[in-house]
C-alpha positions as a Markdown table, in Angstrom:
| # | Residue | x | y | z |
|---|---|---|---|---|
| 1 | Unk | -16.2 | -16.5 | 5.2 |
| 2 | Unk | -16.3 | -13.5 | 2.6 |
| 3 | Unk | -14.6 | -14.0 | -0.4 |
| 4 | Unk | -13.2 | -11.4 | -2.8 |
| 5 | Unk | -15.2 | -11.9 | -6.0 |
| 6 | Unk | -14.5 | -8.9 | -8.9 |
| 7 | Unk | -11.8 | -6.8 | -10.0 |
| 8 | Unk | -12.5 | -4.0 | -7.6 |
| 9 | Unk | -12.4 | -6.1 | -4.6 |
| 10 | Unk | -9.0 | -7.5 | -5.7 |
| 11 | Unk | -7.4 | -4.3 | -6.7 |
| 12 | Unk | -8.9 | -2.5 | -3.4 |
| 13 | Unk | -7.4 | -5.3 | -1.1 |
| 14 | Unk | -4.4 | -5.3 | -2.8 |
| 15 | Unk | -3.6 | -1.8 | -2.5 |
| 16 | Unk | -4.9 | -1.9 | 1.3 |
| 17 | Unk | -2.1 | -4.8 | 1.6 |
| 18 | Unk | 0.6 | -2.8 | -0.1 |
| 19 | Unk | -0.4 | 0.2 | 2.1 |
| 20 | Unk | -0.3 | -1.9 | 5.5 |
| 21 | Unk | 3.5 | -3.5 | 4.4 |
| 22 | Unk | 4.9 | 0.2 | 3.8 |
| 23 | Unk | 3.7 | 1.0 | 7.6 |
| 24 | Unk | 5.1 | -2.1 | 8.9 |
| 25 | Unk | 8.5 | -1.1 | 6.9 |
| 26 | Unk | 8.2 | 2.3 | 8.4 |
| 27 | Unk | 7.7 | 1.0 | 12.0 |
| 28 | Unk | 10.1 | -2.0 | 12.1 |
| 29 | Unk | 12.1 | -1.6 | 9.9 |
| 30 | Unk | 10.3 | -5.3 | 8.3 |
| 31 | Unk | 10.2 | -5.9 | 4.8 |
| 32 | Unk | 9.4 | -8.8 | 2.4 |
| 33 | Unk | 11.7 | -11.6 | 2.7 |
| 34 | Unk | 12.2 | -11.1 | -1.5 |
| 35 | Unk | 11.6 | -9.0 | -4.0 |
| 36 | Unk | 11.3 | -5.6 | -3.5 |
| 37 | Unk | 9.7 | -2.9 | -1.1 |
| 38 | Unk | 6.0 | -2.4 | -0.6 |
| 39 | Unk | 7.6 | 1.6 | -0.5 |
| 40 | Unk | 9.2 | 0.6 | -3.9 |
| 41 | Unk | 5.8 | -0.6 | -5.4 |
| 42 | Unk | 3.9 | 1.7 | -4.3 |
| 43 | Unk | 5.7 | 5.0 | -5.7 |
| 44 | Unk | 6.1 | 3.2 | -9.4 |
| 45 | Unk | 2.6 | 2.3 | -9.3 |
| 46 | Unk | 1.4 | 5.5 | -8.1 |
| 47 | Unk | 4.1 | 7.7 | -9.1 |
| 48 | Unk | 3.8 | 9.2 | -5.5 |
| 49 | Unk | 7.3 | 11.3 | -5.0 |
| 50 | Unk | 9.3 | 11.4 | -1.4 |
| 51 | Unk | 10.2 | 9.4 | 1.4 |
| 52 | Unk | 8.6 | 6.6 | 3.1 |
| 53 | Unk | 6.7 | 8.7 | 5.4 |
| 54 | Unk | 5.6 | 11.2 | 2.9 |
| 55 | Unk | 4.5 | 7.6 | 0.4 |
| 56 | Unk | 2.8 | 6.8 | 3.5 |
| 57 | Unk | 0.7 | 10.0 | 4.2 |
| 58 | Unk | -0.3 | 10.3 | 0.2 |
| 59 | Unk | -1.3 | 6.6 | 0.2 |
| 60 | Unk | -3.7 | 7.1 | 3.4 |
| 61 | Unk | -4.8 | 10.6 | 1.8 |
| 62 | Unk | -5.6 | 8.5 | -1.8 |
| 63 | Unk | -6.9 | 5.3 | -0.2 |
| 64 | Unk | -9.1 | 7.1 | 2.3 |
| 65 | Unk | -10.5 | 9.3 | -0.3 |
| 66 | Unk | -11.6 | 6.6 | -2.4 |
| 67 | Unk | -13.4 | 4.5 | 0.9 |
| 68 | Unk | -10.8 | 1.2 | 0.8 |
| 69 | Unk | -9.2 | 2.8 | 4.4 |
């Protein structure tokens, strides 16, 4: 069992998380039973600009660049 140990590990698997709930909520139509949107998160956090599927393509683009995808 691997355990997530320092900051970056955290941060990297949270944002993977985030990343993974916006595609189910693209998909499905699912979201978090509370609270809000991983879509809603994501562009405050990241100040990314557009709809889901655009939020979607600049999170791969960002996540992928950096080697968490």
């Amino acid at each position: 069992m691997s355990s997530l140990t320092n900051e970056k590990q955290i941060r990297a698997f949270q944002e993977a998380t985030l990343f993974r709930g916006l595609k189910l909520e693209i998909q499905t139509g699912m979201k978090m039973s509370r609270g809000r949107t991983a879509y809603a998160i994501i562009k405050e956090r990241y100040g990314f600009k557009g709809g889901k599927q655009k939020v979607y393509d600049q999170m791969e683009a960002d996540l992928t660049e950096r080697g968490i995808l």
